[in-house]
C-alpha positions, 0 to 999 in steps of 0.5 A: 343776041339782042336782049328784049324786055317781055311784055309780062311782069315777072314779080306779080303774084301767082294766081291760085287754082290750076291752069285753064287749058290754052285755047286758040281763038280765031280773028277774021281781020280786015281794014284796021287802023294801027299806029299811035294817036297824035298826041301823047309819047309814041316812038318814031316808027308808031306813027302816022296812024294809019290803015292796013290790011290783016290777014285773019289770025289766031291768038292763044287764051292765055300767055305759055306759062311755065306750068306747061313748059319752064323751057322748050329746045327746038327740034333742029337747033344747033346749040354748040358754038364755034369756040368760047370766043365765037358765039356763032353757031359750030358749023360743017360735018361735026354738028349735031342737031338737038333732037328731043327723046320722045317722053320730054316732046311737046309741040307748039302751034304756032299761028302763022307759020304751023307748028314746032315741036322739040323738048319741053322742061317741066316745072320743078327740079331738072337735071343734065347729066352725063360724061364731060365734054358730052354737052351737058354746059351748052345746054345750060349755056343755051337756056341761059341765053333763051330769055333772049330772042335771037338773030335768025341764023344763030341755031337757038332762035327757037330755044326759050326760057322763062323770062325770069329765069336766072344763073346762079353761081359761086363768085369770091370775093364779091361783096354782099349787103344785107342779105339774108342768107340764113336758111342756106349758111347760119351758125358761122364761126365768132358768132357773125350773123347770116340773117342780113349778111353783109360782107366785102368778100364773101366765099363761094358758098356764102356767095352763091348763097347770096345770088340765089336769094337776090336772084329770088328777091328780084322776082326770079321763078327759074335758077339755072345751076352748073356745077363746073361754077359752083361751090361744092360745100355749098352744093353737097354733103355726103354721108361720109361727111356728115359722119366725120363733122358733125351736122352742129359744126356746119353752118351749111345747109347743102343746096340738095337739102333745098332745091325742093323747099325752092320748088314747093314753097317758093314756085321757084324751079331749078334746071341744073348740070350735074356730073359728080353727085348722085345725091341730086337723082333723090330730089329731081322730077326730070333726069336729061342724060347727055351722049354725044350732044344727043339727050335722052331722058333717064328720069325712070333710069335715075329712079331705079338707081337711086333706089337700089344705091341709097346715099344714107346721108341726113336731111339738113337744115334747121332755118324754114325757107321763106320768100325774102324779107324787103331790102331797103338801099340807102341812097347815100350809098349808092352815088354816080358822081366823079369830082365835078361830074353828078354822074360818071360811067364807063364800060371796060371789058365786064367792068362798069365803072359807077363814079369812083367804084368799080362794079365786077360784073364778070360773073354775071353771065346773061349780060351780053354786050357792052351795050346792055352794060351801060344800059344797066349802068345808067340804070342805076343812075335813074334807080338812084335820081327817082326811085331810091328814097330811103322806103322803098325795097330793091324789088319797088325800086327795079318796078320803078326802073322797068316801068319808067323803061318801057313807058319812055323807052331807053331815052329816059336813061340817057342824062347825056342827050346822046342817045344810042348805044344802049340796049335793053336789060331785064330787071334781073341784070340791073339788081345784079349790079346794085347788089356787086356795088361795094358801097352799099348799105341797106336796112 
């Protein structure tokens, strides 16, 4: 998988009013000059100007947006892979094709090469469901991976997310600064605050709680959830429970409880594996069963349990869920340097080494190679040298990073001038490695 910045700012504000209809618009083509002018910044392969030819093309209205599709699965595309170390795609008699049921299809005109059709994931809260072992996590695994384009021959090159889409995961021990995790976890025992949680080594609740909300801070409107990675006090609170503990010795408001208020408050959808809690079939727009890595949609199946078997449990949650508040990093906290050296970095296995630090990036799982992690580190050397000032919040200083990316492309992340080895990163797995450095201090 080679990771590829899109080319759209996924932190700018949304537009109101409803989507105007994509229109395709046909351009006859012809002699054209291409290339980059003689002066100013261009990349080796963007010069001479020159002129070609042009086929006539068409180019769509408007960019896909998730307001048609949060994420699309091909008709045909191989998802499972060979083994958990062997990200090639399963091969022989035992592969099945993923093949979409009919009231999820939606086909894509694409201009130069017809059309492809193949499953389309609305906006909102959507579920895979199913037994073990039929599916349900490669599906996941494989949207995950789509914010990436993918390398002809890998089985997903036509499964796509949502570039700001994000996995979001339990992690004990992880550190957590300054977050505000209060509309999730608030009241903890001894009085310790969750409005600018901070914390060495959170919990599985309280970090997951704080992953959604940096994944959300940093501009992301998908969160994908596997509940094989989750916590479960923070996922769930059954009937049963609440009547044994009561709601005002629980500092958590189960995830259930918030999945909406995500969705219709924040734009931020949800795409989530589940398997052990029927409580979810109340709040989702979309139900995904799997069998045998065949989908079939149940959403009108779910409904029609969910009426006949209530849950009887409460809604919880007290705190109002809004967008969060601007965390500003304080520079002195965050220092690359090693002894004589102003910066030192190095990557070991899904550890960076930043300064004297350690960075446990092992959690993060839509890091994909070593590459992309001494990208990201070398990052945060840039974040720190131009861009952390003591004002600006951590969304501000990601704009900076990104921009400066690609306006001057990977090069302006190599102090060293030995560049190579580097590959591009979304704003996303650069926060999450601010926010895993153990240093850290915000106000």
């Amino acid at each position: 998988t080679q990771p590829v910045q899109a080319p759209y700012r996924a932190d700018l504000p949304r537009a109101a009013g409803e989507l105007v209809p994509s229109r395709w618009r046909d351009f006859a083509g012809g002699l054209v000059e291409i290339g980059a002018a003689p002066d100013g910044f261009a990349f080796d392969n963007e010069r001479p100007r020159h002129r070609v030819f042009v086929a006539p093309f068409r180019l769509a209205t408007r960019p896909l947006a998730n307001a048609d599709v949060l994420a699309f699965i091909a008709d045909g595309a191989v998802l499972p892979r060979r083994s958990g170390v062997d990200d090639r795609p399963l091969a022989g008699e035992a592969v099945v094709p993923f093949t979409s049921p009919d009231a999820l299809r939606v086909t894509m005109a694409l201009p130069n090469a017809g059309s492809v059709a193949g499953m389309g994931l609305p906006r909102g809260v959507s579920l895979i469901v199913g037994g073990g072992f039929h599916g349900k996590s490669t599906l996941l695994r494989a949207l995950e991976r789509g914010v990436y384009n993918h390398r002809p021959g890998d089985g997903r090159e036509r499964v796509v997310a949502g570039h700001a889409t994000v996995k979001v995961r339990a992690e004990d021990g992880r550190p957590v600064a300054g977050v505000d995790i209060s509309p999730f976890i608030d009241g903890l025992p001894l009085g310790v605050a969750t409005g600018a949680f901070t914390t060495a080594n959170a919990s599985g609740s309280t970090s997951q709680a704080a992953t959604l909300v940096e994944a959300v801070e940093a501009g992301a409107t998908c969160l994908l959830v596997d509940e094989d990675t989750a916590a479960t006090n923070f996922m769930i609170r059954d009937r049963r429970m609440q009547a044994l503990v009561p709601g005002d010795d629980e500092p958590i408001t189960p995830f259930v409880d918030r999945v909406r208020d995500l969705h219709e408050a924040l734009g931020v959808s949800t795409v989530m594996v589940v398997g052990g809690s029927g409580d979810y079939l109340d709040v989702a727009d979309v139900v995904v069963g799997m069998r045998d890595y065949v989908p079939r949609d149940l959403t009108a199946r779910a409904r029609e349990v969910a009426d006949a078997l209530p849950t009887g449990r409460t809604a919880e949650g007290a705190v109002a869920l809004t967008r969060p508040a601007g965390r500003i990093p304080l520079p002195g906290s965050v220092d690359p340097g090693r002894g004589r050296r102003s910066a030192s970095l190095k990557v070991r296995d899904r550890t960076l080494l930043f300064g004297t630090e350690t960075i446990d990036l092992s959690a993060v799982e839509q890091i994909v190679s070593g590459a992309q992690m001494r990208a990201v580190g070398q990052a945060l050397v840039l974040a720190r040298e131009r861009f952390m000032d003591g004002e600006r919040t951590v969304s501000a200083i990601l704009d900076g990073v990104m921009e400066a990316v690609e306006r001057e492309g990977l090069d302006v992340l190599d102090w060293r001038e030995k560049p190579g080895d580097l590959a591009l990163f979304r704003r996303f797995e650069l926060a999450a490695a601010l926010n895993r450095l153990r240093t850290l201090r915000v106000r």
